[in-house]
N, C-alpha and C positions, 0 to 999 in steps of 0.2 A: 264259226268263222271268225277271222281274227283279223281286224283293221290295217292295212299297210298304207302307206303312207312314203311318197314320191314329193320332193323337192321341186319346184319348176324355176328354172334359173331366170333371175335378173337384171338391172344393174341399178346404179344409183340415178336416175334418173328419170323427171318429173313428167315423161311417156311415154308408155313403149306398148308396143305389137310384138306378142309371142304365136308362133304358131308351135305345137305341142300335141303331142300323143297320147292321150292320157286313157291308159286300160283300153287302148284298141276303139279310142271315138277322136276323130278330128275334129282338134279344140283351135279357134282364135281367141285370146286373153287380148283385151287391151285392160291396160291398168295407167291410170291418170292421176296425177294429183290436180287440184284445185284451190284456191286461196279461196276463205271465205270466212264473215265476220258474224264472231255469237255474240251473243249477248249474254252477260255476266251481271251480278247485283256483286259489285264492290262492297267490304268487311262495311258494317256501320251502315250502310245505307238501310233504306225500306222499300217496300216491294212496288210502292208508288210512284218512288221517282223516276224517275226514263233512267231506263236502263244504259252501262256504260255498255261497248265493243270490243271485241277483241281476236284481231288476226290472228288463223289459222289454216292451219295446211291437213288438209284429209286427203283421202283416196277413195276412186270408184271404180269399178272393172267393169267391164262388158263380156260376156261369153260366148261367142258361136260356136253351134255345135253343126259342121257339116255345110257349115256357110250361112246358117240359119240363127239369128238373134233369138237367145233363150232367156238370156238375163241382160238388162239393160241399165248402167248406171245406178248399179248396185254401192253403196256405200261401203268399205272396206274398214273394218275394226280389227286388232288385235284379239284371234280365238274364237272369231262369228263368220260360221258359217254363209257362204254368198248363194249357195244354187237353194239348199231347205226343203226340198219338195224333188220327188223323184216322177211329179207330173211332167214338167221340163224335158223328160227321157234323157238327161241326163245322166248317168250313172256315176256315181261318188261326193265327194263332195269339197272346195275350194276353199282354202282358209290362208288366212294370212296368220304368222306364229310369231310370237317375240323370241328369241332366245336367250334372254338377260334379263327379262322382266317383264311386265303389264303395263304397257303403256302402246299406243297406235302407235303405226307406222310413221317414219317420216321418210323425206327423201335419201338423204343420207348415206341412210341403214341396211336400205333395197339392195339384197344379195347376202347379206353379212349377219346383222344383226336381227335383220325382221324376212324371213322367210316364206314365199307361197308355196303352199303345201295341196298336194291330190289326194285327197283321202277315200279308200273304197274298201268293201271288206272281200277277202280272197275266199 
């Protein structure tokens, strides 16, 4: 069997509600971003001093399958798998893709540069 791989349209914009057909299961995507602050050890420093912060923007998706919360606030990386488990009864599997490189998503990019992808084998 050979992996195909389906596109799920969306736009630049930091929420959206997709409703989507993916291989004959009624999907809802919500896909969100969120601002939140990490924590970094600045060049020079050591690992004791309190850590400095620093603002960023991630993504997390939700997935219904059928009306039914399957995956919840899942965290979305560039190339990492969101469902991982075919107990879900899920079939296939959700990724987000960069197409110019290795780096997360930003808002931006949503549609263009950074792609959500359905991936299942035929």
């Amino acid at each position: 069997m050979a992996a195909v791989s389906q596109i799920i349209p969306t736009q630049p914009v930091a929420s959206q509600t997709l409703n989507v057909t993916l291989n004959q299961q009624a999907c809802q995507i919500n896909l969100y971003a969120k601002n939140i602050w990490v924590p970094v050890t600045p060049a020079g420093s050591i690992p004791t001093d309190p850590p400095a912060y620093v603002e960023t923007t991630v993504f997390f998706l939700d997935l219904f399958l059928n009306d039914t919360l399957i995956i919840g606030g899942c965290l979305v990386r560039n190339g990492v798998g969101v469902v991982q488990n075919s107990y879900f009864g899920f079939v296939g599997e959700i990724a987000i893709e960069d197409t110019e490189g290795d780096t997360d998503p930003t808002i931006a990019g949503l549609g263009t540069r950074y792609l959500l992808t359905y991936w299942f084998d035929q």
